[in-house]
N, C-alpha and C positions, 0 to 999 in steps of 0.2 A: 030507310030506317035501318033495316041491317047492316048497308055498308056505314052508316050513324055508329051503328053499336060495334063494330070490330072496328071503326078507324079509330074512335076517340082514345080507346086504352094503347091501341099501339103507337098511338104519336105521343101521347104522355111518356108510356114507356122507352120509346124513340129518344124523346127530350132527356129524360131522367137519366139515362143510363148510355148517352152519348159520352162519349172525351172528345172534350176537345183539343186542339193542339197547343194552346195556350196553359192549359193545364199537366200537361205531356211537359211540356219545356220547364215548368215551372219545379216539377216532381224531381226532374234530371239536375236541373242547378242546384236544387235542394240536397239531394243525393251526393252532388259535386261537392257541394259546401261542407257535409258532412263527413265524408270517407275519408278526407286527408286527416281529419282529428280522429277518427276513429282510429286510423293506423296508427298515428302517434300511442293513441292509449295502449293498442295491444303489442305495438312493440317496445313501450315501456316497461309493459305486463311481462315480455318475455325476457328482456334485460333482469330485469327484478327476480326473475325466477331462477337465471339461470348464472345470476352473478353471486361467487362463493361466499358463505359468511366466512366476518372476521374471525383469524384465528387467536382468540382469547389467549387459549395454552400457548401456543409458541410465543407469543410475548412475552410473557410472565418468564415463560423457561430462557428466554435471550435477556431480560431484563433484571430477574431475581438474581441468577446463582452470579454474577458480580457486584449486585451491588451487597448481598449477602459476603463476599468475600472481602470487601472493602470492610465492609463493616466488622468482621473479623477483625480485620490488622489492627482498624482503630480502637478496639478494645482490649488486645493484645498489648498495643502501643500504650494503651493508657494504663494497666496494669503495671508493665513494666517500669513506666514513669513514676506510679505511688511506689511501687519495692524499690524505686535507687533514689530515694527520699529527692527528688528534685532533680536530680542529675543530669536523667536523661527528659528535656522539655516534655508537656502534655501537648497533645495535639491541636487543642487550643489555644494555648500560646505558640506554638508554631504557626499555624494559620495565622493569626493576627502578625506574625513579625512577617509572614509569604505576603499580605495587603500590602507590607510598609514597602518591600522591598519592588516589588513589580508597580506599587503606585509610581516609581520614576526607574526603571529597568536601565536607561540608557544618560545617565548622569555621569561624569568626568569632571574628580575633582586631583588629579594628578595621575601618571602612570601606573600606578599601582592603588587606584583606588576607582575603580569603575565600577558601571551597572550591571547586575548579574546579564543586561542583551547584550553587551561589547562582549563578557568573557564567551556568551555561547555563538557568537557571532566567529570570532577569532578560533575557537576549539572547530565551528566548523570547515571555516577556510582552510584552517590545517588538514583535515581531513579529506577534502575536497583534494586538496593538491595533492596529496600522499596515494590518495584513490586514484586519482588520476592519472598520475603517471606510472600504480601499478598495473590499470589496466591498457594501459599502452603499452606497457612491455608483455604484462601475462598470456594476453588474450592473443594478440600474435605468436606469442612461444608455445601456449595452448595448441594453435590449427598446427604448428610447424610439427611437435612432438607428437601429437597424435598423428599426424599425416606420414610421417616418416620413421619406418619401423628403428633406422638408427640411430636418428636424434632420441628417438624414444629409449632405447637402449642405453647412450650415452648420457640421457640426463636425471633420468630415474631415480638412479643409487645417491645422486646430487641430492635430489628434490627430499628424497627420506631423510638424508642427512638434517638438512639442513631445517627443514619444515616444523620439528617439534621443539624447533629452540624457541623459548619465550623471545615474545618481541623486545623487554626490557634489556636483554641481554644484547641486543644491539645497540641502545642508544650509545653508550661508552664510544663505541666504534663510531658511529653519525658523528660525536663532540669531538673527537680527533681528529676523523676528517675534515666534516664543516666549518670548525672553528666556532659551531654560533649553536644557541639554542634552539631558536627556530626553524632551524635544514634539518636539525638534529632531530625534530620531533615529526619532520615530514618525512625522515629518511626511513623513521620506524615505521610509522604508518602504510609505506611503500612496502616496506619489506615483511610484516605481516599482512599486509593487503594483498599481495602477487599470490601466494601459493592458493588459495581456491578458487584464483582464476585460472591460474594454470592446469591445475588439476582436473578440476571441472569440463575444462575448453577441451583438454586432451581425452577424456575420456569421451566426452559428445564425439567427437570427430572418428574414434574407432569404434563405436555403436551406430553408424551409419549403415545401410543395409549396403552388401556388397554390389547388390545388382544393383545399384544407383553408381556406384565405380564403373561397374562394366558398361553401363551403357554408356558412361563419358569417354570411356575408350571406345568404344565402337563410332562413335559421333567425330572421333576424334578433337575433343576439346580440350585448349589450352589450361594450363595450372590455374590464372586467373578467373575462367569460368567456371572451372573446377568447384574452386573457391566460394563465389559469388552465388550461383546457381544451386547447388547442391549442399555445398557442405556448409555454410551458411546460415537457410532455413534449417537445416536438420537439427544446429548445434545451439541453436539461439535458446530453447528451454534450458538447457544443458549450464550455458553463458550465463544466463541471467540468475540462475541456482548459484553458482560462483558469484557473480555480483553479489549477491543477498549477503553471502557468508562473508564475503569481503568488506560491505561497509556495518558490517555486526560488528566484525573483530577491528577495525579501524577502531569504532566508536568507543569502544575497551578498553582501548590500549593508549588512545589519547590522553585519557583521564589521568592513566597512572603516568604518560610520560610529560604533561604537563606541571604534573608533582614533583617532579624531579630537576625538570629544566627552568622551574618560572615564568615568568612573564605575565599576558593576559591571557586567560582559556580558563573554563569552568573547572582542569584541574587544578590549575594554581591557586583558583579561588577557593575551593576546598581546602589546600592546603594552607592558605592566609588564615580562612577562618578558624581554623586549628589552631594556630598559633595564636589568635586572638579569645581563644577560648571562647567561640559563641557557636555554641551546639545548633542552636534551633536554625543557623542560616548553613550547616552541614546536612542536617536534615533536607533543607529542602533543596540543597544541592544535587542532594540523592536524588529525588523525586523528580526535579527536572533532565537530571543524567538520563531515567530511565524514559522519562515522557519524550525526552526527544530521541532516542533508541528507539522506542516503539511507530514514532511514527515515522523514520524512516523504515524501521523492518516491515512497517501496514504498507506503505507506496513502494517499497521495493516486490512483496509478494503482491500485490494489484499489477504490478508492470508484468513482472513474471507468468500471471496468470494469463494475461491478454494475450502473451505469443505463446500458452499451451496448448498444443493440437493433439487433440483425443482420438482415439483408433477409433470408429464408430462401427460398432458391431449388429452383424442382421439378426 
């Protein structure tokens, strides 16, 4: 009877408060199945927590103060249009003549009657060629005059001379030589194109640190390595600053020397429309002069930025 009365509660209690291993397994899948979504949750929790909110204000501050300034102009502009009883277009009839004109940009109805994309197309080729061959002259005469304290000497008093003469002032001289208006307008382009490469290039090249000299002497390294190696990367921020200034004033000076010389280019086309007295396509002549100005000086500063290398300070 007694071993009756101690067995029966402890095999109940045996029974009841056994694990089994099927129940073991079952707890661990269960646990398996849930830990990977749990970590999902909490490191979604932690992303969420730790990712910055939007900033409201800076948008608004990069967004508002231009379009607030546009919107100046065009109430400026409209102003101006009711005080010259008509004269000078509203801005809504400008826009509706900029629809008509870009609905076919590229129409040819004789040589001197094309779509404002052939004259910007041709204004740029002129440029491109004028650019181009002055920085194939400048940027070589740049490393040479800066590298060489007597070229630098001998070309100096030149380069002042010469440097503040308006570009227009050449063209005369391009049409006597060239015989032709369009060398004539590449010749300007050239020759106010070279000097801030030149100047540019020459100055990089003698703000190179000296101990980068000395150790090409010590290594004894040829003028071309010189070159290559050192003076090169040094002077490419320096280069590409010259670039910048150089296809600014190209784009400038095309306009006015297009006016002068004829032909196809968005100055002559100004100039026609002058003559034809239709204000509102001089207008947006401007507009695109400046539009495509700007986005060359936006991708010429993006280039330039990409090879500036910053002192990095501890």
């Amino acid at each position: 009877m007694v071993s009756a009365v101690f067995h029966t509660p402890f095999s109940v209690r045996s029974e009841s408060e056994t694990v089994r291993p099927e129940h073991v397994e079952g707890s661990q899948a269960k646990k398996s199945s849930t830990s990977p979504a749990r970590a999902e949750v909490v490191e979604a929790k932690t992303v969420a927590a730790t990712r910055t909110p939007f900033d409201w204000r800076a948008m608004w501050l990069s967004v508002l103060p231009p379009l607030f300034g546009l919107g100046l102009l065009i109430a400026l502009w409209a102003l101006v249009s009711s005080l010259t009883a008509g004269s000078i277009p509203t801005p809504l009839d400008t826009f509706k003549q900029a629809v008509v004109i870009f609905s076919d940009p590229f129409y040819r109805k004789g040589p001197n009657d094309q779509g404002v994309g052939w004259n910007i197309l041709m204004s740029l080729e002129r440029v491109a060629l004028g650019f181009g061959l002055a920085a194939a002259v400048g940027i070589p005469a740049g490393f040479a005059i800066g590298r060489f304290e007597f070229l630098s000497r001998m070309f100096n008093p030149l380069i002042s001379l010469l440097r503040p003469v308006s570009p227009l002032a050449w063209l005369p001289i391009g049409l006597l030589v060239f015989k032709g208006a369009n060398p004539a307008a590449i010749w300007t382009i050239f020759i106010c194109s070279i000097w801030p490469m030149i100047i540019n290039t020459a100055v990089g090249v003698q703000r190179v640190p000296q101990d980068y000299m000395n150790v090409a002497k010590v290594l004894n390294l040829s003028e071309w390595k010189i070159v290559t190696k050192i003076l090169f990367p040094s002077v490419l921020p320096y280069m590409l600053t010259g670039v910048r200034l150089a296809v600014g004033t190209a784009w400038l000076v095309i306009v006015a020397a297009e006016m002068l010389t004829g032909g196809v280019g968005i100055g002559f086309w100004v100039w026609d429309e002058w003559n034809n007295l239709n204000v509102k396509n001089i207008i947006i002549a401007i507009f695109v002069i400046g539009i495509v100005g700007l986005i060359l000086e936006y991708a010429l500063i993006k280039l330039a930025t990409a090879f500036t290398f910053e002192e990095v300070k501890n």
